[in-house]
VOGU-3710 file (C-alpha; in Angstrom, 3 decimals, decimal comma):
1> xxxxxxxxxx> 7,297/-163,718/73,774  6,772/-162,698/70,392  6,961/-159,000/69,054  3,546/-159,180/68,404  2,662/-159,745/71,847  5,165/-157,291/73,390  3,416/-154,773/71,221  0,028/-155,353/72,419  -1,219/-156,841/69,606  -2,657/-160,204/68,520
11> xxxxxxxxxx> -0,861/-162,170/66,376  -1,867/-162,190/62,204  -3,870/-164,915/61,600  -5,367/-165,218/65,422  -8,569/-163,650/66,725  -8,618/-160,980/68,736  -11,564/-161,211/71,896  -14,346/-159,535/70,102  -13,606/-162,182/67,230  -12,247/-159,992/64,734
21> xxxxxxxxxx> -9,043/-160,779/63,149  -6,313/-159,240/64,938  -4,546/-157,946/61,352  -8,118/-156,854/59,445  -9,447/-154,964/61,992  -11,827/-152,291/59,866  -13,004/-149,098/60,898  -16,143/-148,796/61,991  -19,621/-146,758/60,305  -19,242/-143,855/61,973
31> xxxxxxxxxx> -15,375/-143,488/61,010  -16,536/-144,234/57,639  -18,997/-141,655/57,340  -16,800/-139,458/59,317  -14,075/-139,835/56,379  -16,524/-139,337/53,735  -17,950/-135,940/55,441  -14,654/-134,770/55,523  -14,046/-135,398/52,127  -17,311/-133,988/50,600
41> xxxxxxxxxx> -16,500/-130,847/52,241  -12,922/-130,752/51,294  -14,176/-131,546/47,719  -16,572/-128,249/47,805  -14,075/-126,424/49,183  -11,291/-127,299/46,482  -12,272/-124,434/43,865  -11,010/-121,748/47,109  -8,075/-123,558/48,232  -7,175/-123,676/44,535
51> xxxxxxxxxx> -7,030/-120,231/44,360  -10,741/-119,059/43,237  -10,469/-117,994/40,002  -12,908/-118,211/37,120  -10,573/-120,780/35,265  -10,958/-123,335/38,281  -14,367/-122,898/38,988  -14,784/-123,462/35,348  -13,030/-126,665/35,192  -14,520/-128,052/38,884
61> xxxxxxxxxx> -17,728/-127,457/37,062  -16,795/-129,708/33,953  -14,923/-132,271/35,988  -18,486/-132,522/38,238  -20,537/-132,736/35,233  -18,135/-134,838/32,697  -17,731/-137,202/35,510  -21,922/-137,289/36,130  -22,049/-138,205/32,490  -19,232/-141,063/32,883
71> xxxxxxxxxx> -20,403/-142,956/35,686  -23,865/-143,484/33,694  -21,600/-145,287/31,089  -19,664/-147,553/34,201  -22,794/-148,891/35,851  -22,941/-150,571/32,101  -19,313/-151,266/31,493  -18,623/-152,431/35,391  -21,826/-154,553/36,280  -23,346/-155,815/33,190
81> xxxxxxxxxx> -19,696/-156,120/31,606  -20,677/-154,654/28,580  -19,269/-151,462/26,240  -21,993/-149,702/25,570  -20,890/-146,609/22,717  -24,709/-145,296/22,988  -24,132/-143,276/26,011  -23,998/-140,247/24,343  -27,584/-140,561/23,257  -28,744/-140,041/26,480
91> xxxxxxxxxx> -25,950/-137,467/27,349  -27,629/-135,392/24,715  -31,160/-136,835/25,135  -30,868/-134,568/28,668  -29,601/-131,459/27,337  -31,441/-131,184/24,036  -34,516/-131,659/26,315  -33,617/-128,914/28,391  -33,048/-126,877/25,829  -36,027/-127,528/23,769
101> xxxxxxxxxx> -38,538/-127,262/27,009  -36,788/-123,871/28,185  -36,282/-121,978/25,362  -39,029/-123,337/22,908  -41,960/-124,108/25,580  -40,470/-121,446/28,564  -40,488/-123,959/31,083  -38,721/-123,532/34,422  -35,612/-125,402/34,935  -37,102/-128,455/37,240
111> xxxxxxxxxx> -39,807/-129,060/35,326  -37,363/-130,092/31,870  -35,145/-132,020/34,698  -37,924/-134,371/34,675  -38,690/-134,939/31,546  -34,796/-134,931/30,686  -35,035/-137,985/32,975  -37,718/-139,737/31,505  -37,147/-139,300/27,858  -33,609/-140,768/28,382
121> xxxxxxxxxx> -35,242/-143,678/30,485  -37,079/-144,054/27,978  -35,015/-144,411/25,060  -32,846/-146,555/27,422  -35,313/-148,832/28,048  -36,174/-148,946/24,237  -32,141/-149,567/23,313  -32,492/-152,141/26,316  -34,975/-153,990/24,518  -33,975/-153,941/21,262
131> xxxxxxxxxx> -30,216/-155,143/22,637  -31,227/-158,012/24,631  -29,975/-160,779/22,418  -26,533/-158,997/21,971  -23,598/-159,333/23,938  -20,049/-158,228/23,143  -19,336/-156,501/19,768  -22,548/-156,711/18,171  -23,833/-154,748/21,567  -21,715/-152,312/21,228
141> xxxxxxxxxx> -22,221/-151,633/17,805  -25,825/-151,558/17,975  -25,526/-149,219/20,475  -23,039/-146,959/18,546  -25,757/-147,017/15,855  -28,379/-145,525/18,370  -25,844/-142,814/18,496  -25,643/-142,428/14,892  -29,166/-142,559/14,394  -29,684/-139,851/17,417
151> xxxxxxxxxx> -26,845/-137,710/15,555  -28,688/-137,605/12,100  -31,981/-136,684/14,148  -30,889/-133,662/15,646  -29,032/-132,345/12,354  -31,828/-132,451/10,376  -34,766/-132,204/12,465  -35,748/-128,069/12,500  -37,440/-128,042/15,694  -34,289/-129,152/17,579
161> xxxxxxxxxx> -32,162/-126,735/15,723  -30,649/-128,716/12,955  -26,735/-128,243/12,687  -27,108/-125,010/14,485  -28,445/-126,307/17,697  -30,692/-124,522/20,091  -29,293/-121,423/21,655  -30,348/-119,090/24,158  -31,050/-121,537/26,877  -31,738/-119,043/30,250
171> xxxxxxxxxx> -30,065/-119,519/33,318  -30,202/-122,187/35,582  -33,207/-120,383/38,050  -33,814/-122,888/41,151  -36,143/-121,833/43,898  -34,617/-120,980/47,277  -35,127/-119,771/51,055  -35,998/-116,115/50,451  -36,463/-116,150/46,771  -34,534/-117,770/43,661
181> xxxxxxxxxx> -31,270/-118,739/43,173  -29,731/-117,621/39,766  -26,926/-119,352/38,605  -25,235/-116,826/36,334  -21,166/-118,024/36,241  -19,716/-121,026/37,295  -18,874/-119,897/40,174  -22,477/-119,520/40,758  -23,097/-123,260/39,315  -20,648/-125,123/41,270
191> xxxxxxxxxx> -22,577/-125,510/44,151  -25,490/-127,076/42,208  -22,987/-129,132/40,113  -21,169/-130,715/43,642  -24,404/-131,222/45,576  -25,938/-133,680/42,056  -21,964/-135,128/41,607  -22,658/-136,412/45,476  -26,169/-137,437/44,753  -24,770/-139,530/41,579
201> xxxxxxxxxx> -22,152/-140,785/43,704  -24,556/-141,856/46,813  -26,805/-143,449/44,432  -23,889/-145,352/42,478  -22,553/-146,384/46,269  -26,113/-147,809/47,038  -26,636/-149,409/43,864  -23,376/-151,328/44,493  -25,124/-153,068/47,677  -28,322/-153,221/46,070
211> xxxxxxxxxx> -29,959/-156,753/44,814  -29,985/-155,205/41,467  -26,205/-155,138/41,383  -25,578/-158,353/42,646  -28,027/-159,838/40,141  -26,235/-157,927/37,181  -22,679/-158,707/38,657  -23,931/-162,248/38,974  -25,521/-161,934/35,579  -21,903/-160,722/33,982
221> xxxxxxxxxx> -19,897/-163,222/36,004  -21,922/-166,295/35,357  -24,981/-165,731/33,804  -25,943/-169,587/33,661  -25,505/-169,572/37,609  -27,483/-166,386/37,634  -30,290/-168,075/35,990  -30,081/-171,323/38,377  -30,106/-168,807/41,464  -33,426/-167,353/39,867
231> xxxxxxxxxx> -32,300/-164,262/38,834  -33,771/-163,251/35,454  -30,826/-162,133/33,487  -33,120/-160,179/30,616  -34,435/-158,677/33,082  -32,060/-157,154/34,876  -29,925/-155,984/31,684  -32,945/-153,857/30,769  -33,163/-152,630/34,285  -29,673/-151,584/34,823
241> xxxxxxxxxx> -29,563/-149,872/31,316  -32,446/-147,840/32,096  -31,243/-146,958/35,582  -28,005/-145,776/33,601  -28,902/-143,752/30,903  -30,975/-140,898/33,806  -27,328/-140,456/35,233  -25,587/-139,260/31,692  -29,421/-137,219/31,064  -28,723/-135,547/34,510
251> xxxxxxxxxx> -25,616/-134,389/33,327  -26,728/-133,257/30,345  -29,151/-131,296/31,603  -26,455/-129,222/34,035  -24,403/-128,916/31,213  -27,082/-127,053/28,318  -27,675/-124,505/31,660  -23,723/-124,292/31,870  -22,949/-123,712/27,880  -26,006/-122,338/27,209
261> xxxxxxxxxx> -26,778/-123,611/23,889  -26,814/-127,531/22,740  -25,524/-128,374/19,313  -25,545/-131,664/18,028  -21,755/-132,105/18,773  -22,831/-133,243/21,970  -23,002/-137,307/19,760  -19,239/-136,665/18,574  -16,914/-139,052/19,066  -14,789/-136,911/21,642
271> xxxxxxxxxx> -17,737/-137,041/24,247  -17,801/-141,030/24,113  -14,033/-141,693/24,146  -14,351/-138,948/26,985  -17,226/-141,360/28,863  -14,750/-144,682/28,102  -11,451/-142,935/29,299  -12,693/-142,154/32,764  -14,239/-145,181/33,697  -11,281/-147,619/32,498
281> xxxxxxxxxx> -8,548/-145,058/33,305  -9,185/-145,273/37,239  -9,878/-149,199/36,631  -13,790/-150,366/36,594  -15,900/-150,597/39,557  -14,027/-148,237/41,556  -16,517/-145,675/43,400  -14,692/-142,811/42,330  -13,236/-144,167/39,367  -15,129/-141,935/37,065
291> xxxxxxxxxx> -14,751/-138,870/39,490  -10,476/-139,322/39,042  -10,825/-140,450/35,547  -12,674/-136,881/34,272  -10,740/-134,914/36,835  -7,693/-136,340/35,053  -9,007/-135,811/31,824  -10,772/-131,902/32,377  -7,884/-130,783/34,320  -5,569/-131,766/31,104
301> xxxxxxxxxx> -7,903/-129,982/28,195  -8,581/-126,870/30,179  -5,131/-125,958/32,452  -2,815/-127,353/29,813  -4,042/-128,466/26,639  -2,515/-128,934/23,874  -5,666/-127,626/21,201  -8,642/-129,173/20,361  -7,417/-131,915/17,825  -4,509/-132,738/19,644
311> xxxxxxxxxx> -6,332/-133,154/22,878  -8,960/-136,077/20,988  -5,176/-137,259/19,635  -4,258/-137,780/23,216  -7,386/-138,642/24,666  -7,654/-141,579/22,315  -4,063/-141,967/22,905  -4,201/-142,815/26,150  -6,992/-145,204/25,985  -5,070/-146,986/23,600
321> xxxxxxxxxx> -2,036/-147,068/25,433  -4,369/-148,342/29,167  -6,133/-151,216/27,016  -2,712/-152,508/25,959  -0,291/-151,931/29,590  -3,627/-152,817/31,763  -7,119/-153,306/31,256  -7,974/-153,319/34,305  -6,636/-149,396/34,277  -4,640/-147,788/37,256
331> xxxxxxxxxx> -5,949/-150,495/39,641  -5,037/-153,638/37,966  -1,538/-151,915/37,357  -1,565/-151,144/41,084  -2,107/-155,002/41,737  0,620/-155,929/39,203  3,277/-153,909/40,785  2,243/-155,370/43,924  2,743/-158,824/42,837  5,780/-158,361/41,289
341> xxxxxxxxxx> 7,140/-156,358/44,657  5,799/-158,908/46,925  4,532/-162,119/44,756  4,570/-164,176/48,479  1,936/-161,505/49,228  -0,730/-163,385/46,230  -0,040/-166,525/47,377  -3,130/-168,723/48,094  -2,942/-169,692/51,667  -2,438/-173,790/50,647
351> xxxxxxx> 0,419/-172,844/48,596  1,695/-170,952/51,576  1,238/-174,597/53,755  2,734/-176,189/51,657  5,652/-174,454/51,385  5,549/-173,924/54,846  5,749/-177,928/55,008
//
């Protein structure tokens, strides 16, 4: 009688009566969404058990909306395999909306939400377009040159400010049981800043099942398969772009409420090596990849930086330094250890045989 047996247990490899196998076993939906309940409200609850102070609630705030603005750049970078260094164009797209529609036109807060939405959708689906033949390094740099082109835009154009910016944007003012809810401090913004960061999160999760992601996984992988399966791969690189560039707007928009003022340094270079850090720090298609990767990165610039030039030092730094050791970030570095520790563990199961025999 084996040890496996004694124990109770069915043997790797076997199957167990409900014809699962006995050593992956996973936990069911409703321990699933158990875990994740229990971790949304452990995340809201992190500013208190942190202590509370203004400094924390400060930096929760950025970490919710940095990492917001990240994960619109890894839908990009993880499913269509592309770098795309245009994100910030829709970053700012978001929050120079805001800013205009509030403080120029005095509309309400929800109102320039929605057209922060559609103006980046727009110019995403315009950069989509205009992309479509690219791939690799000319994509990327015709995307960096959206950027550019947004960046000369705002600094000249007098409407939106020119180098000055807009300033004066009013507080964030949503409507609530009882009358409004005025979000004067972070402390006050936090909650609205967790409940979209779980919204973004949910959506990204769902996208991840969706036919949409399969076809632009597919269309990375293999896109001469993809085509034979009848997916359209232009298509669905438009698509996914403009479903991307909505996420960064939504964190702009959060962001010109939480600074109160936009300035055109929202297209610097910082802001996009922020975007890339996060998403290949963690390692790409991770769910919360971009949640760890901007915690990592906030938490590091506001509780112990090292100055603002020496913090884009580092920043870039540390890219530099995760491209080189592992490109696949912390989790392909995870998997190297592993094999390393335990290379029988990544053998292919005919190799195993065989060795066996």
């Amino acid at each position: 009688m084996t040890n496996a047996v004694r124990a109770g247990r069915a043997p790797a490899g076997t199957t167990t009566s409900d014809g699962a196998a006995g050593r992956s076993r996973r936990p069911g939906p409703g321990t699933r969404v158990t875990g994740w309940l229990v971790l949304a409200v452990a995340g809201f609850l992190l500013p208190t058990l942190l202590g509370g102070s203004t400094r924390i609630y400060t930096t929760c705030v950025l970490v919710a909306i940095f990492a917001m603005m990240s994960y619109g750049a890894d839908v990009v970078l993880s499913y269509l395999g592309e770098v795309s260094l245009g994100h910030t164009l829709f970053w700012a797209a978001g929050a120079y909306a805001t800013a205009y529609f509030t403080v120029k036109s005095g509309w309400g807060p929800l109102p320039s939400l929605l057209v922060s939405l559609a103006i980046a959708a727009l110019l995403a689906l315009l950069v989509g377009l205009a992309t479509l033949r690219t791939r690799e390094f000319v994509f990327s740099l015709v995307t960096y040159a959206t950027a550019i082109i947004g960046l000369t835009v705002v600094s000249n154009v007098g409407g939106l400010g020119g180098s000055d910016g807009i300033v004066g944007v009013p507080l964030l003012t949503l409507p609530a049981i009882g009358g409004s809810y005025v979000a004067r401090t972070d402390v006050d913004i936090w909650p609205i800043a967790y409940v979209l960061l779980v919204v973004v999160i949910f959506f990204i999760a769902r996208f991840r099942r969706s036919r949409l992601g399969a076809n632009a996984l597919m269309t990375q992988m293999n896109p001469g398969l993809a085509t034979t399966m009848g997916v359209d791969v232009r298509r669905t690189r438009v698509l996914v772009f403009v479903v991307s560039a909505p996420i960064s707007a939504l964190a702009g928009w959060l962001y010109a409420f939480q600074r109160s003022y936009v300035s055109p340094d929202l297209l610097s270079a910082s802001f996009l090596l922020f975007m890339l850090t996060a998403v290949i720090l963690p390692g790409r298609r991770q769910l919360l990849g971009p949640l760890i990767g901007a915690a990592l990165i906030t938490a590091q610039q506001q509780l112990a930086s090292f100055g603002g030039d020496v913090d884009k030092i580092v920043l870039g730094g540390v890219l530099a330094l995760v491209l080189l050791v592992s490109p696949n970030g912390f989790a392909g570095l995870g998997r190297l250890l592993v094999r390393r520790r335990h290379p029988a563990a990544e053998a292919s199961p005919a190799a195993t045989a065989a060795a066996d025999e």
